[in-house]
Steps between C-alpha positions, in 0.01 A plus 500: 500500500467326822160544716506391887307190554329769816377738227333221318377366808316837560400561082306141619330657761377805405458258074235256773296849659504648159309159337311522840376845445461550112272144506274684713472885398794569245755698597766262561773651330531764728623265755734348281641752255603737782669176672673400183661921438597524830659103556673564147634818429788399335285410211325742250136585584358309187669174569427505895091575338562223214605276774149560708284385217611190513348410826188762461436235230535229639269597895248670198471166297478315840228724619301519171453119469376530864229722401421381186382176635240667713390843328344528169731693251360664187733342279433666177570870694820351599645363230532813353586735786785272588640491165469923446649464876773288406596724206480816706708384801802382240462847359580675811758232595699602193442881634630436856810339369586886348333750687432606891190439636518708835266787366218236539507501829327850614214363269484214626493657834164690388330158365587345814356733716182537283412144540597443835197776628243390185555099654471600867193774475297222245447256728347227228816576297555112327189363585300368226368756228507366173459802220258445199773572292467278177770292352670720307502779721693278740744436301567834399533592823750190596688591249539852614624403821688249399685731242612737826533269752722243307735756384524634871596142611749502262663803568448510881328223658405555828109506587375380143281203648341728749436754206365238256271417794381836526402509126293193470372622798423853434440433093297176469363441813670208651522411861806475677544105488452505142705822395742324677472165331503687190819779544719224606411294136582855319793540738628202407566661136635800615769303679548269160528815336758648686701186536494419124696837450714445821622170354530635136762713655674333797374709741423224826703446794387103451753396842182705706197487270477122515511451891237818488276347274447193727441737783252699351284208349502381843371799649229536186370188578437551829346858456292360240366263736405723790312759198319274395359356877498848586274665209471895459501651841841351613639595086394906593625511855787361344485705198564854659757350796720419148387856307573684818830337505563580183420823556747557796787345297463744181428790720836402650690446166325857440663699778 
C-alpha cells in the first residue's frame, strides 16, 4: 500500500514534537499515536500503534542516554522493573492485537483529571522527597507499577511516561529530574516489549516507522537537553501543560 511522501512528511513532524515532549515529561505518544490513526486510516489500528513504537523507542533511548549521563539511577531498582515492564507491555500488545480498547478511555478520563488538580494544588509536587522506604519495599512497589503500567503501554500507549513519572514520584519519592531519568530507562522496555511481539507477528508499517524513528530521537535528544539545564520547576510547569492536554484529548475521544 502506497503512503504520500506529504503524510510522512507530517508523521516526521508531529515523530520530532513527540521525542521533544516525552524526553521532558512523558506523554509523547499522545502527539504521535493520534497523528499516526488519523494520517493512516487505511491501516488497522494495531499496525498504525505497532508502527509508533518504533520511533517512541528510538526519541526514549535517545533521551535516556541523555539523562543517564547526568542523574544518578538506582540501577538495581531498575533492572528489575524494566524487565517485569518489558514482560507486561508484550502481554498487552498480544491483547490489543484481539480486543478493543475504547472502554479505557472514560477511565482514563478520571485518572487524568485526578492528577491534573493533585499536581497543580501541591505546589512542591516533584521536588525532592526521598521516602525511607527500604530496599525491598522499593522494589515491591516498582514492581507493582511496573506490572500495570507496562501492560497499559502495551495495550494502549498513550501517556505511559508521564504515568511512570507520577509513580516514582508519588511511590518512592523521586524528584522530577530523576523520575524522569528513571521512567524513560523503564520505558525503554515497555517499548522493547511491545515491539518484540509486533515483529513476532508482522504487525509494522516499516516504509513510516523508520523515517519516524529518526525524527523522534531527534526531538528526544533535544528535550533531554533542555530537562536537564532546566531541573524540576520547568519539568512540572511542563508536566501539567502535557496532562492537561491529555486530558482535553480523551475528554474529546469521550464525547
Amino acid at each position: 500500500m502506497n503512503i504520500a511522501i506529504e503524510t510522512i512528511l507530517f508523521l516526521c513532524l508531529a515523530s520530532f514534537m513527540a521525542g521533544f515532549v516525552d524526553a521532558i515529561v512523558g506523554g509523547g505518544g499522545l502527539i504521535q499515536t493520534p497523528a499516526a490513526l488519523i494520517l493512516l486510516p487505511a491501516y488497522p489500528v494495531a499496525a498504525v500503534i505497532a508502527s509508533t513504537k518504533i520511533p517512541s523507542f528510538s526519541g526514549t533511548a535517545m533521551a535516556a542516554a541523555q539523562y543517564i549521563r547526568k542523574v544518578p539511577i538506582k540501577w538495581k531498582l531498575i533492572s528489575i522493573v524494566c524487565t517485569i515492564a518489558f514482560f507486561a507491555s508484550f502481554a498487552g500488545s498480544q491483547l490489543l492485537t484481539m480486543v478493543s480498547n475504547s472502554f479505557m478511555k472514560p477511565v482514563l478520563l478520571v485518572v487524568l483529571s485526578s492528577v491534573a488538580v493533585y499536581t497543580y494544588s501541591k505546589k512542591n509536587f516533584g521536588e525532592h522527597t526521598e521516602k525511607q522506604h527500604s530496599p525491598q519495599k522499593e522494589i515491591v512497589l516498582g514492581i507493582l507499577f511496573s506490572l500495570i503500567l507496562g501492560f497499559y503501554d502495551g495495550f494502549i500507549g498513550p501517556g505511559t511516561g508521564s504515568f511512570f513519572i507520577l509513580a516514582f514520584i508519588t511511590l518512592l519519592g523521586f524528584d522530577f529530574l530523576k523520575a524522569s531519568a528513571s521512567a524513560k530507562l523503564v520505558n525503554l522496555a515497555t517499548n522493547l516489549g511491545s515491539i518484540t511481539l509486533f515483529i513476532i507477528q508482522g504487525k509494522i508499517i516499516w516504509k513510516v516507522a523508520i523515517p519516524m524513528a529518526v525524527s523522534n530521537a531527534i526531538g528526544g535528544a533535544i528535550g533531554a537537553r533542555l530537562a536537564i539545564a532546566k531541573g524540576n520547576h520547568f519539568i512540572r510547569i511542563f508536566f501539567l501543560i502535557v496532562v492537561f492536554g491529555t486530558l482535553l484529548r480523551f475528554l474529546y475521544d469521550v464525547i
